[in-house]
C-alpha positions as CSV (number, residue, x, y, z in Angstrom):
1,X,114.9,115.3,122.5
2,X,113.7,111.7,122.0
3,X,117.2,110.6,120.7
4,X,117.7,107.1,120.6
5,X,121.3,105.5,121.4
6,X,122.9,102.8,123.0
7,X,124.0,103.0,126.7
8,X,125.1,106.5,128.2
9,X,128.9,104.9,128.4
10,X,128.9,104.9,124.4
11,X,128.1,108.5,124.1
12,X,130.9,110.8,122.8
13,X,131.3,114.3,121.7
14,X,134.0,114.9,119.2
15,X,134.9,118.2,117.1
16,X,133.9,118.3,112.9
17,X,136.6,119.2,110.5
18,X,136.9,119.9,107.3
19,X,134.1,121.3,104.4
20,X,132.9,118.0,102.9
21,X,129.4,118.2,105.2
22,X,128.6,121.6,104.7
23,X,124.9,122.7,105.0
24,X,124.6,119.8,107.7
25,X,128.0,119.7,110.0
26,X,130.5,122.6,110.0
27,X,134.1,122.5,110.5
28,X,134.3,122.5,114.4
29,X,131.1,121.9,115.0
30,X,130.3,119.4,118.1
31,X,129.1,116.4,117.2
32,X,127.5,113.9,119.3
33,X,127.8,110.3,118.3
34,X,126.6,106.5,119.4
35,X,130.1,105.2,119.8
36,X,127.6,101.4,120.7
37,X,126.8,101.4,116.5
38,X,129.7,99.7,114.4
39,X,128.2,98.9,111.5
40,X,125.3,100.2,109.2
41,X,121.9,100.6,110.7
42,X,119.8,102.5,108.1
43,X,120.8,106.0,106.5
44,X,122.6,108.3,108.5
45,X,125.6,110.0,109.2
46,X,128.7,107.7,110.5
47,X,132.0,108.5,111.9
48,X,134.0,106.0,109.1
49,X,137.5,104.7,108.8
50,X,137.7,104.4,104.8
51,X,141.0,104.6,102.8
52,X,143.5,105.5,105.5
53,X,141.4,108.5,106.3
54,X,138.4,109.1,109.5
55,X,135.4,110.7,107.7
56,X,131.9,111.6,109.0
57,X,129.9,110.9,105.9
58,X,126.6,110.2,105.2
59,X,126.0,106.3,104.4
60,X,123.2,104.9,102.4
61,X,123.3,101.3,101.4
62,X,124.3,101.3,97.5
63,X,123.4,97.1,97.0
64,X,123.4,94.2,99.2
65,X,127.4,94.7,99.8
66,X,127.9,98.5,98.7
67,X,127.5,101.6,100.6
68,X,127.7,105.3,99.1
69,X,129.4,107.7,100.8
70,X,127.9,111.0,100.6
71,X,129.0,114.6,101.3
72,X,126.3,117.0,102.0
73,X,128.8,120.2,100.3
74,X,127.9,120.1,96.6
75,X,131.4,120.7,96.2
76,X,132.4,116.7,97.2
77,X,131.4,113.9,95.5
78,X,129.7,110.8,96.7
79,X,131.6,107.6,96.2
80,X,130.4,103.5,96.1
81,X,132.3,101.7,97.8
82,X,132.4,97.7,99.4
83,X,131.0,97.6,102.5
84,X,133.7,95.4,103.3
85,X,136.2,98.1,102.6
86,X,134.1,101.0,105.8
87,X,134.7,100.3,109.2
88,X,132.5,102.0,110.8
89,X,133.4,103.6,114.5
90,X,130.1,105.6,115.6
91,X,126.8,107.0,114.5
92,X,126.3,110.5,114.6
93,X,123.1,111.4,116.9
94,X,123.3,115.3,117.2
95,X,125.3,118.7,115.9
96,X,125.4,121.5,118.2
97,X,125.9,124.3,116.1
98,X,127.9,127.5,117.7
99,X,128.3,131.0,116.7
100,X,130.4,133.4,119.1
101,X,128.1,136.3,120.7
């Protein structure tokens, strides 16, 4: 599929929640993710420790020390935020979307 990541031993698989990336990632949709990428690499979506809370938000860079953190749903906003203030745990590399038959 030409993806690009890491080393094998960094790939993950982990389960979506929540409506926030709707359009792009699904609640309980399978993610794939390029646990080898802790901090930002271009624009992409990231698994993100901000505020207390894990996320998988889209990053963009906002300034030489900001980052916005968008959600695809039109029903979340984005936020700027200090780049000091996202750690980031993963890149997302692939959703698997699912539908029962």
């Amino acid at each position: 599929m030409g993806l690009g990541y890491t080393a094998p031993a960094n790939l993950s698989v982990i389960t979506a929640w929540g409506q926030s990336m709707e359009g792009t990632i699904s609640d309980k949709d399978l993610v794939l993710i390029d646990r080898g990428i802790n901090e930002y690499v271009g624009d992409g979506i990231y698994l993100i420790a901000w505020a207390g809370h894990l996320f998988l938000k889209r990053l963009q860079l906002a300034g030489t020390a900001q980052l916005e953190l968008m959600s695809d749903s039109p029903a979340h906003t984005s936020r700027t935020v200090a780049m000091d203030d996202v750690k980031i745990h993963a890149r997302a590399m692939l959703i698997w979307k699912a539908s029962k038959a």
